[in-house]
N, C-alpha and C positions, 0 to 999 in steps of 0.2 A: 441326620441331614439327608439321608439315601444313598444312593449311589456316587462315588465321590466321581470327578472329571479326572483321567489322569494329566490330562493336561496340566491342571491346577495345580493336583503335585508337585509335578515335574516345576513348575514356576514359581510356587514356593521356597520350595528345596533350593535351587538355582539360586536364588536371589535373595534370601534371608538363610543363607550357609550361614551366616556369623550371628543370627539371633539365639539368644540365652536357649537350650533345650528344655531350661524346667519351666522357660515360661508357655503352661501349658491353659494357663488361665487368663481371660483377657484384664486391663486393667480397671483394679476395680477401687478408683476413687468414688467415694462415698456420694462426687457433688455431680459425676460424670458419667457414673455407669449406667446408670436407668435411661437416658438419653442415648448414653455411645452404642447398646444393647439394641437398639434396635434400627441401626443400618449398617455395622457388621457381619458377616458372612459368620456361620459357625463351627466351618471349619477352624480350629485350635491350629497355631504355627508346630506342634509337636505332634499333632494328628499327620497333619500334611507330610510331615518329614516319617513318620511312621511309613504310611503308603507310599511314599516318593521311596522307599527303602525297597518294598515289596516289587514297586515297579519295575525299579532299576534290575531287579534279580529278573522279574519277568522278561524284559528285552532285554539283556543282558549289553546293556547299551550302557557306555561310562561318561554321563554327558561332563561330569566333574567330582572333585572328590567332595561329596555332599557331610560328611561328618565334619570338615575342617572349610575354613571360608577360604573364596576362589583368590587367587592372586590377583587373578585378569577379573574386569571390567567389560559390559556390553557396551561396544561402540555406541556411540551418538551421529544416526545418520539423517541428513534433511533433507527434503525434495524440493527442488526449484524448478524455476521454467514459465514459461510465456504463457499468460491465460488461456483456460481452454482448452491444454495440453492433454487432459485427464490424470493430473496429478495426485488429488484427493481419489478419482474413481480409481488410481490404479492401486493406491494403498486400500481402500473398502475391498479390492480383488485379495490383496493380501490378506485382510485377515476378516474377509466373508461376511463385510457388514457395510450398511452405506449412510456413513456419517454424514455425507454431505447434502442428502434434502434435508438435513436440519439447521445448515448454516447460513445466514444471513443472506437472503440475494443467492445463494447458489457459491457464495465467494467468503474462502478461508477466514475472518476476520483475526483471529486468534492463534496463535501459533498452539497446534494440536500432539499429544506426545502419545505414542502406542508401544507397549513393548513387546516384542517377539521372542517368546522362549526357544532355547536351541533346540528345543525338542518338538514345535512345530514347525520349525527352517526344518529341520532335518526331513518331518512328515511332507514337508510339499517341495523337497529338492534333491531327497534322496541319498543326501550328504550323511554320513555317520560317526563323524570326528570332530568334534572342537574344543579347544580349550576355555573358547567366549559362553560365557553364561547365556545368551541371544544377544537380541538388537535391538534400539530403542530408536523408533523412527520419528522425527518432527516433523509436521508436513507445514511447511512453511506456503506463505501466500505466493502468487506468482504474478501479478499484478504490480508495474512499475511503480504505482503508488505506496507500496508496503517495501521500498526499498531497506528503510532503518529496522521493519519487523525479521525482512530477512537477514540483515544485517548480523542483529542481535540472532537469532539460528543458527548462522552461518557460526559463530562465534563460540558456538555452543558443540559445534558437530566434528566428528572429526572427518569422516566422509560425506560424501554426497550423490544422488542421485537425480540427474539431471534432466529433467523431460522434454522431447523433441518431437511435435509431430510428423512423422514422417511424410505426412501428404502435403503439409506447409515447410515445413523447414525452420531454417533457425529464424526465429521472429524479435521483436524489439527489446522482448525480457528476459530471455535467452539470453543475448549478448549482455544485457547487464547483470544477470546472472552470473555468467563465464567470468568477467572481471572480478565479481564478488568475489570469486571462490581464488582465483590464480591471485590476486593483493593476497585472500590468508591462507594463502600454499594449501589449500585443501583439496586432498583427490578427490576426485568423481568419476563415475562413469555415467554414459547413456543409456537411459531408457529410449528406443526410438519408437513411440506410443503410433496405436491407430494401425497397424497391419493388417489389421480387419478389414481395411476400407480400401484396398488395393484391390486395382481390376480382377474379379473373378478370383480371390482366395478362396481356402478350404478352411476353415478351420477347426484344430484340435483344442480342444480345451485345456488347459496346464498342462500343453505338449513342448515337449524343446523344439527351439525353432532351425536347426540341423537336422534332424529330422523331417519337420512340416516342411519345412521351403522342401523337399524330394518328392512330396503329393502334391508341389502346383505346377501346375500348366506352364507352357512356356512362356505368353505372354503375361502370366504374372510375375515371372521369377525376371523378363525383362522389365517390368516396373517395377519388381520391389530393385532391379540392381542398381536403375537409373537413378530409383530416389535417394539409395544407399550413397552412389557415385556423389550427386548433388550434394549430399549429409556432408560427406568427405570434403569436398574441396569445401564445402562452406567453411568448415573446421580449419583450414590449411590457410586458408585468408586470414584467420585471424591469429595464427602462429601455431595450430594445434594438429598435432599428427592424429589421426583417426581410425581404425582396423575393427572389422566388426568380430566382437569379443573371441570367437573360435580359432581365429587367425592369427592372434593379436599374441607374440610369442617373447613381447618387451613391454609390458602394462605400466613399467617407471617411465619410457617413451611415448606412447599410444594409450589415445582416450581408446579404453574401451565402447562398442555402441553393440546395446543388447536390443532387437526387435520384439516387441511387447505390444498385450493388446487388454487394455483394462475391461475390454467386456468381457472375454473368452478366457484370459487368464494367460494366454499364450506367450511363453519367454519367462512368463513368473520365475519357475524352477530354475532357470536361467544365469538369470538378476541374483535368485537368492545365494546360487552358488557361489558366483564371483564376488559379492559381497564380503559374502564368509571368508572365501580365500583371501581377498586382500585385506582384511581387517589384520590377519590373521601371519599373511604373509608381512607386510612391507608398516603393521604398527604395532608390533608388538611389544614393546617398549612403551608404547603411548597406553596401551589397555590396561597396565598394569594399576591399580589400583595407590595411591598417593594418603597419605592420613590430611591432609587439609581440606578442606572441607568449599565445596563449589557450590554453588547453588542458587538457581535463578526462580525466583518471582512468575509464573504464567499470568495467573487469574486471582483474583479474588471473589469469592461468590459464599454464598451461603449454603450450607449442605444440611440437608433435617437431621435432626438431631445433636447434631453438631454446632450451630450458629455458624461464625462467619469463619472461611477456612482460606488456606491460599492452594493452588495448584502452583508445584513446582517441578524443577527438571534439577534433579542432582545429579552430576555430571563428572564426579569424584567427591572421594570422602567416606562420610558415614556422619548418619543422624541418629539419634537415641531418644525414646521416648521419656521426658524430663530434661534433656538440653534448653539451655538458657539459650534463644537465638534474636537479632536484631533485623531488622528490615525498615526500609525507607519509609514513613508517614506523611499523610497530606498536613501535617499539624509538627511534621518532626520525626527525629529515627523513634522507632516501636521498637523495647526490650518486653521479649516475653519469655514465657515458658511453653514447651512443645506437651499438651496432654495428650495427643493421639497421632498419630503415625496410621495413615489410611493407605492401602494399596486398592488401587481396581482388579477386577476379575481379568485373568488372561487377555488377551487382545481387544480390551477396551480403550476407547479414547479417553483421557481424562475429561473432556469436555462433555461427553454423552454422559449422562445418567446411568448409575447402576449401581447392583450392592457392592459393597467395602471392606476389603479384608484387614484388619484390624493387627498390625503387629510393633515391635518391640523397638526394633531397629532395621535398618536401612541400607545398605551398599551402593555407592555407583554402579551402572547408568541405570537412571530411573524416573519413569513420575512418581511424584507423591504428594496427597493431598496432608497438609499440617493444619492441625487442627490444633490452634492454643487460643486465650484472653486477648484481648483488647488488638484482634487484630482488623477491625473496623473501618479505619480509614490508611492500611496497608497499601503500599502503590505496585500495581504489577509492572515487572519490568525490573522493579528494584535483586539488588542480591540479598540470599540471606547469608549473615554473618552469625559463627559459634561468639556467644559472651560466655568468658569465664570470670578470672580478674580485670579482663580490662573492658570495660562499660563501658567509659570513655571515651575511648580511643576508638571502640566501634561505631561509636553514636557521632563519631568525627568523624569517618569513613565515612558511612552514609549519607551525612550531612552534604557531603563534598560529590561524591555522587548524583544529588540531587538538583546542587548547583551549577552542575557540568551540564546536563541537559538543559537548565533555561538560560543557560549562559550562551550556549549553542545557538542558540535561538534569534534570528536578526531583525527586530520589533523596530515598526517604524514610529514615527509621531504621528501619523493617520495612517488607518485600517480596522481590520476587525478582531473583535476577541476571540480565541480560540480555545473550545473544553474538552479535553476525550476524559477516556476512563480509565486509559494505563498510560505508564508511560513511552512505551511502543509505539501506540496507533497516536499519539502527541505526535512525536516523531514523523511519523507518516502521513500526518496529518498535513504539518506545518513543509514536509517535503512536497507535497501532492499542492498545496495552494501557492508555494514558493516556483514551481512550475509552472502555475497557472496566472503569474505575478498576480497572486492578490494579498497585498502589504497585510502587516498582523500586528497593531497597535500591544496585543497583550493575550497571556496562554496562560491556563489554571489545567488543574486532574481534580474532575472528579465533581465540581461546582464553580459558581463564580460567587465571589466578593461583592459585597456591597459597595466596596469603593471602587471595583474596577467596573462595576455598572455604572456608576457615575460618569464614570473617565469613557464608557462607550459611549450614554447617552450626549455627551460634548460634541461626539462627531456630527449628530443630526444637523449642527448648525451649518456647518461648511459641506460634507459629504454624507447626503443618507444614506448612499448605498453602505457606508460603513458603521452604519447605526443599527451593527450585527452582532448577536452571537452564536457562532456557530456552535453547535456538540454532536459529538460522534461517539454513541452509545454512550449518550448521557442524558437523565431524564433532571432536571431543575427543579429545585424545589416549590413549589406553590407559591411563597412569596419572592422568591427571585422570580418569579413569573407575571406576577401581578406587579411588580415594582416595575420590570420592562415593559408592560402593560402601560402604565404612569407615564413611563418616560418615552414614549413610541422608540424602544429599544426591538427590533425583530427578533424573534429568537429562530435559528433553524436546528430543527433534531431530526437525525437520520441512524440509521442501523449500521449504513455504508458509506464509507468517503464518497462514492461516487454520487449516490441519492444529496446526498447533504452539498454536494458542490454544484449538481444539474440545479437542485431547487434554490439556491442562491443566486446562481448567476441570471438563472430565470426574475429573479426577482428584482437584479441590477439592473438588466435589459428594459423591465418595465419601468423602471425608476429614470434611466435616462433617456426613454422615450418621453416619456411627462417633461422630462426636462427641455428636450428641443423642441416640444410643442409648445410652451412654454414663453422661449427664447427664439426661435428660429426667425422672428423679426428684426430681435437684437443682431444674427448673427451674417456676418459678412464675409462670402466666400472668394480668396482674391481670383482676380481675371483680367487680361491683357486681350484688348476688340480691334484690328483691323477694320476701315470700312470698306464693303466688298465698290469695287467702280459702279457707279453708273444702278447705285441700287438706295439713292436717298426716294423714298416712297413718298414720307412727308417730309419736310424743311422743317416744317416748326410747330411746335409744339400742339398736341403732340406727336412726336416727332417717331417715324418710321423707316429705319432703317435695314438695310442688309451689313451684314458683320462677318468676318470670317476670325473663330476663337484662336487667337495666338499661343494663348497660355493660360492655366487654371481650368476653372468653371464657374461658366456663366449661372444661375439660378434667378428665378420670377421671383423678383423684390430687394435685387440690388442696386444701390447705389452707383451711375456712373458719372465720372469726370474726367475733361482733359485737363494736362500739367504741361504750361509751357513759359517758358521766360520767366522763371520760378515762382508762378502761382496756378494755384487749383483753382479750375468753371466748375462748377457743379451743374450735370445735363438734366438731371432727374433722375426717377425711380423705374426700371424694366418691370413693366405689368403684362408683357404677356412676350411669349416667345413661340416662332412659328419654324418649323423642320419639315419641309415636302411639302407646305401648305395643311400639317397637321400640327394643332397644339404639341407643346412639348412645356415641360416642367423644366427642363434646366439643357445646357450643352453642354460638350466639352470642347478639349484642344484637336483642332484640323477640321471640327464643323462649320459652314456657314449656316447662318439661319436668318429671320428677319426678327428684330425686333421691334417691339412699343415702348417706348420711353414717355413719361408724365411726369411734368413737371411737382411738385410739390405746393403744396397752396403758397408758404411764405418765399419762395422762389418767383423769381420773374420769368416769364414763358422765353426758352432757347429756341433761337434759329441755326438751321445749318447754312455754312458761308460768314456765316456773323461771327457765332460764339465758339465753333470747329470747323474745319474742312475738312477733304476727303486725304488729308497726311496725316492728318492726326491721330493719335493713339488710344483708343479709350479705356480708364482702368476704375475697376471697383474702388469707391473712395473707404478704407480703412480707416479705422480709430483705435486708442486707445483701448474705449469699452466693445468694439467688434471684436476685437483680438483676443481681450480676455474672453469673452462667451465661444469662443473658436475652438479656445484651448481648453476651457472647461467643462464643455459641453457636444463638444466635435471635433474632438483629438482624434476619435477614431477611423473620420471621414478627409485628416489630414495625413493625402502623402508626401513624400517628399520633395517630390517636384510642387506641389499647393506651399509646402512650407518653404521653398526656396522663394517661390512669387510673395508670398505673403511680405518676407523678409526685405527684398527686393522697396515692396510698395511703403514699406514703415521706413526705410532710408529716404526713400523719393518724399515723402509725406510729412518725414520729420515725427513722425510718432515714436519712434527708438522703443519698441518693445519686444524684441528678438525672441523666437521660441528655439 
């Protein structure tokens, strides 16, 4: 193989202490090795631990006792924070790669897992002690719409890192972040991202930031204090003591806040320290390794060689190459068997591509890609459960699991269908459009039914805008495309919630444009006319008046009449309205204007003095069918005060059709 990484040692050894020693051969079933052979690394798990042997003598550095497997557990830590933050850029800082021009839109979709061997925390923080194997970071999304993706992180982590940019401050997701994390008691500390971009810094590259702050300028070190200042009291409004981390001499008290800069690197060393310490200090008990067995569902994806695999986060336990394990199916629980146990190369994303280290067995904290049969229509998000004796009872668990999220789920009798591709971004999905009130008739993973196409294409009749289906990272199959082709069902596909909700509502928007152009004859907007004195232009028909608008709005092509000694005149139809002696399309309440009133052909032509005077009141004559096309098609041009008059004119009128 050549020159081996010590790294790679060093991360082996660490985190497969408890793989078998003789297994120095990879596994060689007869139907899987020609295949597994060639996206495995060739490094042997017993080469590794060989050199991890020699290493250890060479730095004389005791990251654990690598003959015997570790007690302790690497933390599980997540990043949170308000878009934009540099959350993804600051972990690509961490471990010197930049995952993020390859994800969707620039924006996390996927909850991402990276593992930090102690032995390169140690190379970028200087640190030379721990009991923890390293760190396993999730860089969770930070986008108020991946509430449930962060949720499900959160759930998973035992610390956290919280990103702040220091030139903005605490913003929209931040605070629902902080909630996140204080409901499941999980520490954090602050990253305070963007120091870079403070008047006139210097900066050092992965310098500690006690240090750098002594090389700036006064007027930087009064902006970075102010901004600090500002950190703090944000922090203190919302109950949380704050101390930036060098000072901070009560860390069970005080959010730590570490200053950081994902371009330069500055604070890294920082960050990495404190981490370690409080993993180390205040969970120690929690790192300790559990024989139960945890483990979550990322992705499912296909990997060459390999066919279809899952990406997961095991988070305690231990996995073994040939465990019987179960996981949630689009068709039902999945019982399979584990043929291959895949680790990534040191400080790789599971998400990015690369080669596979190929081994035995497994320890918490960790990604690992499982590679077994018939895991095809596997749902990410699901947990994987050990099957030994009890199938059953597993295949019941998951069962119930899978129930709980569409059960969660609050389906109207009109809206739209809803697809993703896990059962996470579901979740965020149905969070992000419940936000945006747009009702959700029905939600599949993964594809849509032939019967639930049915049940969408019904909406066309009553609401087309809901004669949708939405998917997010989900491509349909040919004929569920052409079948909603048939049935003028839309389909929208997007990479991003936010793509898939902009190109929808876009296409609402047009859909109820059509609609009041449509109806805007049908539609009658209510309106209360004062006549101004001394401003009847013509008398009679037709008939030109001055009005000053009491209530509602006026609009060219309503219907007016007066109501007195309890029956309605009918005056005619407003054909033209005049403001300043400029046309005008419509008035409101407190304008005078002039109007034209015409009569209607089967109408008898109105006099003023005859058929009104100048006490009279004049209002939009309302119906029945004006009402309904008001509210179905210009709900959103009705405010409160229009639907208090509306209400008002259906009593006066006798139409009783109350909105």
């Amino acid at each position: 193989m050549g020159k081996k990484n010590r790294r790679d040692d060093d991360y082996l050894n660490t985190l497969l202490g408890s793989a078998d020693k003789g297994n120095k051969e990879r596994r060689k079933d007869p139907e899987d090795s020609e295949e597994i052979g060639k996206s495995v690394s060739k490094m042997s798990v017993g080469e590794a631990q060989k050199s991890s042997k020699h290493n250890e003598r060479e730095t004389g550095t005791r990251l654990n006792n690598r003959e015997k497997p570790s007690e302790f557990k690497s933390p599980i830590c997540c990043i949170l924070g308000h878009v934009d933050t540099g959350k993804t850029k600051l972990l690509d800082k961490l471990r010197e790669s930049n995952v993020q021009e390859e994800e969707a839109g620039g924006i996390t979709q996927q909850i991402g897992a990276t593992f930090f061997p102690v032995s390169e925390l140690f190379r970028k923080c200087g640190k030379r002690e721990s009991k923890l194997p390293g760190i396993l970071v999730i860089d969770t999304p930070g986008h108020e719409s991946f509430a449930n993706l962060r949720t499900r992180g959160s759930s998973l982590c035992n610390l956290a890192i919280l990103v702040v940019d220091i030139v903005h401050g605490i913003e929209a997701q931040t605070l629902e972040s902080i909630e996140l994390l204080r409901k499941r008691r999980t520490p954090f500390v602050v990253a305070l991202n963007k120091i870079d971009r403070l008047y006139g810094w210097k900066s050092t590259p992965f310098g500690g930031i006690k240090e750098i702050l002594k090389k700036q300028s006064k007027a930087t070190i009064n902006d970075f204090k102010k901004r600090l200042d500002n950190t703090v009291v944000a922090f203190a409004e919302m109950g949380l003591n704050a101390k930036l981390f060098y000072e901070n001499t009560d860390q069970k008290r005080f959010v730590s806040l570490v200053p950081t800069s994902a371009i330069s690197g500055e604070g890294i060393p920082d960050l990495i320290s404190l981490i370690l310490e409080l993993s180390e200090k205040y969970m120690g008990s929690k790192m300790k390794i559990k024989n139960e067995v945890e483990c979550t569902v990322l992705e499912v994806k296909n990997a060459e060689g390999f066919g279809v695999t899952i990406d997961a986060i095991l988070s305690n336990g231990m996995l073994k190459e040939g465990d019987r394990i179960g996981v949630c199916g689009f068709n039902g629980p999945i019982v399979t068997t584990i043929k291959a146990l895949l680790m990534p190369q040191p400080l790789k994303e599971l998400r990015v591509k690369s080669q596979y280290i190929m081994v035995k067995e497994v320890r918490a904290s960790l990604g690992i890609k499982i590679a077994a049969g018939g895991l095809e229509k596997a749902i990410a998000g699901s947990r994987v459960l050990i099957v030994e004796d009890n199938e059953e009872e597993v295949k019941r668990a998951l069962e119930t699991d899978l129930e709980s999220v569409f059960s969660s789920i609050e389906l109207s009798q009109e809206g739209v269908h809803v697809v993703s591709s896990t059962l996470g971004s579901l979740e965020a999905l149905i969070s992000f459009l419940k936000t945006s009130k747009i009702p959700i008739l029905g939600a599949s993973i993964g594809t849509v039914k032939k019967k639930d196409m049915i049940i969408v294409a019904s909406m066309a009749k009553k609401h087309k805008e809901y004669a949708a289906i939405l998917c997010f990272d989900v491509v349909l199959e040919k004929e569920i495309r052409d079948m909603a082709s048939s049935m003028k069902v839309r389909v929208f596909e997007a990479k991003t919630i936010y793509h898939l909700l902009d190109s929808y509502l876009k296409f609402v928007d047009e859909e109820k444009e059509k609609d009041k152009k449509m109806y805007m004859d049908q539609a009658v907007f209510p309106v209360e006319l004062s006549i101004v004195p001394k401003c009847i232009f013509n008398s009679r028909s037709p008939l030109v008046v001055g009005v000053h608008v009491q209530e509602g709005i006026l609009k060219i092509g309503t219907p007016l009449c007066v109501f007195k000694e309890g029956e309605t005149t009918r005056l005619g139809v407003v054909t033209s309205i005049e403001n300043n002696k400029e046309a005008a399309k419509e008035a409101v309440k407190g304008q005078k204007v002039a109007i034209k009133i015409e009569a209607k052909p089967n109408l008898p032509p109105r006099m003023f003095g005859r058929h009104f005077g100048q006490d009279d009141i004049l209002y939009s004559l309302v119906t029945r069918e004006s009402i309904s096309v008001l509210k179905k098609h210009f709900s959103s041009e009705l405010t409160e005060d229009l639907i208090r008059l509306l209400n008002k004119l259906e009593n006066k009128f006798g139409v009783f059709y109350l909105l």
